[in-house]
KEKOL-15831 format. One record per atom (N, C-alpha, C, O): residue in one letter; x, y, z. Coordinates in steps of 0.1 Angstrom, whole numbers, plus 2048, in hexadecimal, padded with zeros to 3 digits. Atoms other than C-alpha are relative to their C-alpha. Layout:
<atoms>
aXYZ;...
</atoms>
This chain:
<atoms>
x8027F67F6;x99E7E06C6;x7F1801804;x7F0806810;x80F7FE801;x9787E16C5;x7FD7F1809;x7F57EF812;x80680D7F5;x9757BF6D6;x80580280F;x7FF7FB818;x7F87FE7F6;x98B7CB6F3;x7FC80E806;x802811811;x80E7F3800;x9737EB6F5;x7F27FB808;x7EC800812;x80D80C7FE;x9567D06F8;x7FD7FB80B;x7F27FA810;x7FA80B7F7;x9667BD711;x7FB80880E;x7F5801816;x8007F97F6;x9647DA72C;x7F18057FF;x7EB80580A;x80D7FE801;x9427E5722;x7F37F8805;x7EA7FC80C;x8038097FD;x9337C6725;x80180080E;x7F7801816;x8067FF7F1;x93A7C6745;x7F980780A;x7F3804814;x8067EF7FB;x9307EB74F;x7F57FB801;x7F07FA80C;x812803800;x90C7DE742;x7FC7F1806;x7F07EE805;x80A8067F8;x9067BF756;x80780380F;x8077FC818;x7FF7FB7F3;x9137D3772;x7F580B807;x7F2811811;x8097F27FE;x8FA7EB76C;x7F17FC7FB;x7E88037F7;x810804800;x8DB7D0768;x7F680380D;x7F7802819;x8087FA7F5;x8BC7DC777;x8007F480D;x8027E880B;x8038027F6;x8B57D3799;x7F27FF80B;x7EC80980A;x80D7FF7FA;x8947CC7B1;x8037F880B;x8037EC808;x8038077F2;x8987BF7D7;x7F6803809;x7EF80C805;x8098027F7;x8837BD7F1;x80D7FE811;x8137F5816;x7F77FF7F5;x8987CA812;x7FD7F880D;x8027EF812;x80C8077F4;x87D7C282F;x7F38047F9;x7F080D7F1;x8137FC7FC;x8547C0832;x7FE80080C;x8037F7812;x7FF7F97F5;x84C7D1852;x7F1806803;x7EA80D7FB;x80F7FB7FD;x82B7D6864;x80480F808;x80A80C812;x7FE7F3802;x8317FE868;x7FA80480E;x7FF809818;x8097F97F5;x81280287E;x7F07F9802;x7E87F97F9;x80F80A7FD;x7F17EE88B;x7F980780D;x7FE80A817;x8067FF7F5;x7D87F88A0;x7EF805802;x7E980F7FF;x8118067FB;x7B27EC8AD;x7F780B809;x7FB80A814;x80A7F97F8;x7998038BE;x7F17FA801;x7ED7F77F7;x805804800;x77D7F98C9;x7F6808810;x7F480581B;x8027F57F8;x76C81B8D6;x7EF800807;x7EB80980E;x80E8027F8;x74780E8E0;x7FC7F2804;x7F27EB803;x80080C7F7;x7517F08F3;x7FD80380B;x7FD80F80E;x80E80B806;x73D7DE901;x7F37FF7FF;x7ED7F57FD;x80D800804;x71E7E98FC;x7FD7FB7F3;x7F67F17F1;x804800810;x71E7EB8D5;x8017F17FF;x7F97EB7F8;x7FF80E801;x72B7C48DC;x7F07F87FE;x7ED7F07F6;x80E808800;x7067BA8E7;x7F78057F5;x7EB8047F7;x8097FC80A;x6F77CA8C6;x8017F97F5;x8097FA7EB;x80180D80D;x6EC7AD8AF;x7FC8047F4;x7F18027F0;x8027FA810;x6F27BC88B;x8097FD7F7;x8127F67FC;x7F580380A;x7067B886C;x80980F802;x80481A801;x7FB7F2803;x7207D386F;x8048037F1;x8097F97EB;x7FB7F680B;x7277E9850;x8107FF800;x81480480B;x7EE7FB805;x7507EA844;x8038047F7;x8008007EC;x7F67F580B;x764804832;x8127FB804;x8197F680E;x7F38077F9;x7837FC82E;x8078117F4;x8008157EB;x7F77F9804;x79E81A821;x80E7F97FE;x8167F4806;x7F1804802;x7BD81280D;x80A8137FF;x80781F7FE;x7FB7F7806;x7D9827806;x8117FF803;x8177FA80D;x7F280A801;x7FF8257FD;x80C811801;x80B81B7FA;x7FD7F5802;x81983E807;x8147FC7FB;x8177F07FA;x7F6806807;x83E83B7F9;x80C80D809;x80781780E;x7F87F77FA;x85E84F80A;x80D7FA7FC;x8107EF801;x7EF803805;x88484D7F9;x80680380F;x80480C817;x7F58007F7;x89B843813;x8108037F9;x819807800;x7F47FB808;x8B78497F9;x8007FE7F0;x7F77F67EC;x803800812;x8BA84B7D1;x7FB7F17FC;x7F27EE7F3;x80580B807;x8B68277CE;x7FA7F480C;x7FA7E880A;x80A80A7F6;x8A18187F0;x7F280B803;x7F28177FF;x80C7FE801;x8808217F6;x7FA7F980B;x7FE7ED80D;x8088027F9;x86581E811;x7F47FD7FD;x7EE8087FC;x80D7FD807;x843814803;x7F57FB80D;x7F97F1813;x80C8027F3;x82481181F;x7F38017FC;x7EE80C7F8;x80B800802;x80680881A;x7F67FC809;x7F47F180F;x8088007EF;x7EB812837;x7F57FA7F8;x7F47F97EC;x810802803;x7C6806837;x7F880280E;x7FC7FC818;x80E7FC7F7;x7A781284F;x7F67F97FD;x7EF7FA7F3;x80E80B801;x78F7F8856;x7F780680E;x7FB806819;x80A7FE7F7;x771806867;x7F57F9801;x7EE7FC7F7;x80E8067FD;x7517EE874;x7F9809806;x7FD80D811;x8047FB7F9;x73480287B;x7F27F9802;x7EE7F87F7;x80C8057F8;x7127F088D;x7F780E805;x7FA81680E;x8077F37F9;x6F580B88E;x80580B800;x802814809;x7F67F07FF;x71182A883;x80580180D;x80780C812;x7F48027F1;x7238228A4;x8097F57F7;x8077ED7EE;x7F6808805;x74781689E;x8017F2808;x8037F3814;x80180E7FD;x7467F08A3;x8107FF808;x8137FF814;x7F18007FE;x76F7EF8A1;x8028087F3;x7FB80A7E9;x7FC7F9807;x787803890;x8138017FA;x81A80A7FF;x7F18077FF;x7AC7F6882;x8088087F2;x8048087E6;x7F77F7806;x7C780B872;x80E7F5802;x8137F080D;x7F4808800;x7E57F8862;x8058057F6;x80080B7EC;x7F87FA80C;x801800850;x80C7F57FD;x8137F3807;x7FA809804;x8157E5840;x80D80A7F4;x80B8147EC;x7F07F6807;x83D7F3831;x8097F77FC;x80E7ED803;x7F280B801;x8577E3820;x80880D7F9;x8048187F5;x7F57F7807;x8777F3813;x8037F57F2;x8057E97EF;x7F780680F;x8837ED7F0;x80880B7FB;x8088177FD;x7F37F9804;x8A07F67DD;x7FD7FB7EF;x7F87F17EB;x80280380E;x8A17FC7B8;x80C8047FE;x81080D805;x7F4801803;x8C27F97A8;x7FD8057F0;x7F38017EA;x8007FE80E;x8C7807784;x7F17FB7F5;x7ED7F47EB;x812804807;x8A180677D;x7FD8107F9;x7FE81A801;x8017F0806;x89A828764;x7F380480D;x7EA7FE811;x80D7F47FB;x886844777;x7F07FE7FF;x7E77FE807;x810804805;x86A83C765;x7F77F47FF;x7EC7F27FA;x80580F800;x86381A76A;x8047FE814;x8037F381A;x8018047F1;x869821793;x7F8803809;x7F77FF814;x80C7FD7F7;x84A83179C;x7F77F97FE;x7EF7F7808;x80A80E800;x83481678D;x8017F480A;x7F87ED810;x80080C7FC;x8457FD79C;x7FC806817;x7F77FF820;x8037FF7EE;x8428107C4;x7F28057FA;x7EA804803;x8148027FE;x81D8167B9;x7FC7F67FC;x7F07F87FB;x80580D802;x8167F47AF;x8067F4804;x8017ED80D;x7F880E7FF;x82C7D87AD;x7FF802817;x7F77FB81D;x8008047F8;x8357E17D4;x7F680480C;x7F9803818;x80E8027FD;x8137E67E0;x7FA7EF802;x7F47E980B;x80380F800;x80D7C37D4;x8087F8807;x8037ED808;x7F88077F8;x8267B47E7;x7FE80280F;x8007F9817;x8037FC7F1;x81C7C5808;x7F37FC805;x7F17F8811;x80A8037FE;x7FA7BF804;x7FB7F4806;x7F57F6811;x7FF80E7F5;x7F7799811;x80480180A;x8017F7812;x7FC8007F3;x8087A482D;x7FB808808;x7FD806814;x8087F97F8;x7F27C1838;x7F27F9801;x7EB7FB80B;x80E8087FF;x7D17AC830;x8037F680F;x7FC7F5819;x80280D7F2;x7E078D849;x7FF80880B;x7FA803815;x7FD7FD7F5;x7E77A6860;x7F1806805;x7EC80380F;x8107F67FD;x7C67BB862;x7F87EF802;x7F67EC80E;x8098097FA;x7B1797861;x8037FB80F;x7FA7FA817;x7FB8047F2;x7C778B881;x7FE808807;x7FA802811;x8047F57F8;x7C27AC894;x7F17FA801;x7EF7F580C;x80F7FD802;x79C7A988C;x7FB7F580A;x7F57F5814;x7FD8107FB;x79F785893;x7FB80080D;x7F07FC812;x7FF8017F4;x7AD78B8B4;x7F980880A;x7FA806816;x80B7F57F9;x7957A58C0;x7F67FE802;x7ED807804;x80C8017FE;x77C78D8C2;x7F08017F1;x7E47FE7F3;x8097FF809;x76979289F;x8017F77F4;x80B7EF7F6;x7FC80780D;x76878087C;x80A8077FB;x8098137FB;x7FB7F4809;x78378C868;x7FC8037F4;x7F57FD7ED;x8037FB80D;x78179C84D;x80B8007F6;x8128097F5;x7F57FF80D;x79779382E;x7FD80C7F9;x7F180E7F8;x8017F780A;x79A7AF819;x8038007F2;x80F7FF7EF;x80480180E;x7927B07F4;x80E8017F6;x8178097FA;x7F5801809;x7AD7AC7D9;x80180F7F8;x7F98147F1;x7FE7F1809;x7B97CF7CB;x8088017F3;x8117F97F3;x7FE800811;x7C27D77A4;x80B810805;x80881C804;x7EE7F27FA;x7E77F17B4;x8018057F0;x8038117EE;x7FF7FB80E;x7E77F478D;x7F28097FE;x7F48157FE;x8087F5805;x7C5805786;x80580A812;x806816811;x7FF7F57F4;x7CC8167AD;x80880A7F9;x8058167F8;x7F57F4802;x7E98247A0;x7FF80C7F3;x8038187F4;x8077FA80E;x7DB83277A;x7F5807807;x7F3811801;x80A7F77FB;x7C0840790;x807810806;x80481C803;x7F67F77FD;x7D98547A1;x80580B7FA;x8058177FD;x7FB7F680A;x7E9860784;x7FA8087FA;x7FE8127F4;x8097F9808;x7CC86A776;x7FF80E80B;x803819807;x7FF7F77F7;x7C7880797;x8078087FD;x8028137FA;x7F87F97FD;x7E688B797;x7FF80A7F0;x7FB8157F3;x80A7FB80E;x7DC898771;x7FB808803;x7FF813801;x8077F3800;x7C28A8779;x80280780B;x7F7809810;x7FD7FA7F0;x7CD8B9798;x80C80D7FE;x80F818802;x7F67EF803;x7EB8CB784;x7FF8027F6;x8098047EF;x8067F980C;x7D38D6767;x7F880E809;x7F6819806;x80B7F57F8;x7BC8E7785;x80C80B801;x81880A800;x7F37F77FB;x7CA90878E;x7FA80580B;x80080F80E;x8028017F5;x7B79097B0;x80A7F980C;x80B7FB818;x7F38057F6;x7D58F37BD;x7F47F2807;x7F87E780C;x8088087F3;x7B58DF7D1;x8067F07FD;x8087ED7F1;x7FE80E802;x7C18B97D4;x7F27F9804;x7EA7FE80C;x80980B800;x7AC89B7D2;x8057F680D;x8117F3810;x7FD80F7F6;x7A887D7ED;x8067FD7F8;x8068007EC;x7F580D80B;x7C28647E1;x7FE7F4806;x8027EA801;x80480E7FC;x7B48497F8;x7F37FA7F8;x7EA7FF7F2;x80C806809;x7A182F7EA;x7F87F7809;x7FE7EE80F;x8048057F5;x7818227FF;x8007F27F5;x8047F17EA;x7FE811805;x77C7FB7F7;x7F07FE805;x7ED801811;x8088037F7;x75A7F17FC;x8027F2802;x80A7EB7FC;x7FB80B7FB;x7567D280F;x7F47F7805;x7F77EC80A;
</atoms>
């Protein structure tokens, strides 16, 4: 009787092996300014770049997920803005029988890393196409981003002022 117990069990549990897909990757939102054209153009300097990351996450239902990760690249020549490019790169994923606790690592890291190559090509081809060098943007450690985070988020519900902290992270460049 115990083998015939087994039998049905066994199945329960590779019905109920964890899960990780990748639904779509999705350019969310792109877009170039370039607010002291064309004067600032005839100004022969190195421009200065900041670049801003930051990753935001939104449950579409218990087990799909939105994760977005924007970045603000600003060039400035002389503290006048050279150009100025806001992107937001999004994929959906779905976690299937992945514990609780092993699902917020993976949308603060794991799908950060996955998105990221695809918001970098997109921001250098913008830049590209607007007439400038582009600019690759620097390789990011989503694992210390994310432990940074946490640590925030730590100390933020030890304060009893409530004040929150920036959560973006500048990049220098």
């Amino acid at each position: 009787m115990t083998e015939q117990s087994s039998a049905p069990q066994a199945e329960a549990d590779k019905s109920k092996e964890p899960g990780f897909r990748i639904q779509r990757i999705y350019l969310k939102d792109l877009s170039l300014e370039q607010p002291n054209a064309p004067q600032i153009l005839l100004v022969a300097a190195e421009p200065q770049v900041e670049v801003e990351i930051d990753i935001s996450v939104s449950p579409l239902s218990s087990e799909i997920f939105e994760v977005a990760l924007s970045a603000t690249v600003t060039a400035k020549v002389d503290s006048k803005v050279l150009f100025l490019v806001e992107a937001k790169q999004a994929g959906i994923f779905e976690f299937s029988n992945i514990p609780a606790e092993q699902v917020d690592p993976m949308l603060g890291i794991a799908c950060p890393t996955i998105l990221y190559p695809y918001l970098r090509s997109n921001i250098a081809d913008i830049i590209s196409r607007a007439g400038f060098q582009p600019i690759h943007l620097n390789e990011i450690n989503f694992h210390g981003m994310y432990e940074h985070r946490l640590m925030q988020a730590q100390e933020a519900a030890g304060k009893e002022s409530g004040a929150t902290d920036e959560s973006k992270i500048i990049l220098p460049h």
